[in-house]
N, C-alpha and C positions, 0 to 999 in steps of 0.2 A: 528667443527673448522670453523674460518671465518676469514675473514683478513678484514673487515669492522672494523669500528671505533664504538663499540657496544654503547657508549652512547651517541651518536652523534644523536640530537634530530630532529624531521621529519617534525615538524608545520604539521599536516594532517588537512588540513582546514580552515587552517590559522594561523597568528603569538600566538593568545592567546588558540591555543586548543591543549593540547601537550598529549592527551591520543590518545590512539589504535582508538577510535569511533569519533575524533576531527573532521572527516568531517560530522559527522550527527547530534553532539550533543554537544553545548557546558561544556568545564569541570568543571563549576561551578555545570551541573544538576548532574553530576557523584561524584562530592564532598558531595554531599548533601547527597548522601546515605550512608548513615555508615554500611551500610554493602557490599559495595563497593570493588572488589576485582581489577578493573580498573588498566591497566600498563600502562605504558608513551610512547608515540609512537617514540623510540628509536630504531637504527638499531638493537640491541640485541632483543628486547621482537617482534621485527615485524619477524626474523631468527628465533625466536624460535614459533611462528605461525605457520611459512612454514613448518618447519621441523614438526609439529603436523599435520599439513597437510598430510603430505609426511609419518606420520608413521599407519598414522588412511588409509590412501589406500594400506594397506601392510599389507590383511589379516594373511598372513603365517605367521607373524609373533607370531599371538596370538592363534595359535592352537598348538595342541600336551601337550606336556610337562608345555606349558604356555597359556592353554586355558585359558581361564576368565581373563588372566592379565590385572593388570592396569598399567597405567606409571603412576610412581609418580611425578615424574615433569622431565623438559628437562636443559640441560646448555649449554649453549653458550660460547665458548673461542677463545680469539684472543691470540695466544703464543707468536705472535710479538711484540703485545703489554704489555703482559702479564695481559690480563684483560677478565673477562670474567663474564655473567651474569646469575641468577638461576632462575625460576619461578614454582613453584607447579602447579601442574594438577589440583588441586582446581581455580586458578588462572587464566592457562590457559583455562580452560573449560570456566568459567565466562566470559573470554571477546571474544572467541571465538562464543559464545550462542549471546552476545551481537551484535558482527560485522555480523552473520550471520542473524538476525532480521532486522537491517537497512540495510544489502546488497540486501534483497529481495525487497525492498521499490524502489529504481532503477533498478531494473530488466525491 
């Protein structure tokens, strides 16, 4: 649940780069790959990073009964607004892998 304005877009790097990696990488180099799994750097899809964050350090969750689980994707809902956003674990893993490779470049 979120009470953010999930598609309310973030400019990360400025006015013309509206993906998740917009500070490292312009969106035209991300368009170019057609097999591009790239989200738009919107309050939704940046909420639903956190929360991938926040479930991948929450071993307990994947033992016992649910060892080996995978999420299949996360969603994101505003009820106030009544809007809300979906993204695959295909998806997410992609630009996760992606922000994690430029975040070490500034480290």
């Amino acid at each position: 649940m979120s009470t953010s304005y999930l598609r309310y877009n973030r400019h990360i790097g400025g006015k013309d780069r509206n993906s998740l990696i917009g500070a490292f990488q312009p969106d035209i180099t991300e368009k170019a790959d057609n097999n591009s799994l790239m989200l738009q750097a919107v309050n939704g899809n940046i909420e639903m990073i956190e929360a991938m964050l926040v479930l991948n350090n929450i071993p307990s969750l994947f033992t016992g009964e649910y060892s080996g689980a995978i999420i299949g994707g996360i969603q994101v809902m505003n009820s106030w607004r009544g809007s809300g956003l979906t993204a695959s674990n295909e998806e997410l893993m992609y630009c996760w892998k992606k922000l994690n490779k430029y975040s070490k470049m500034i480290d």
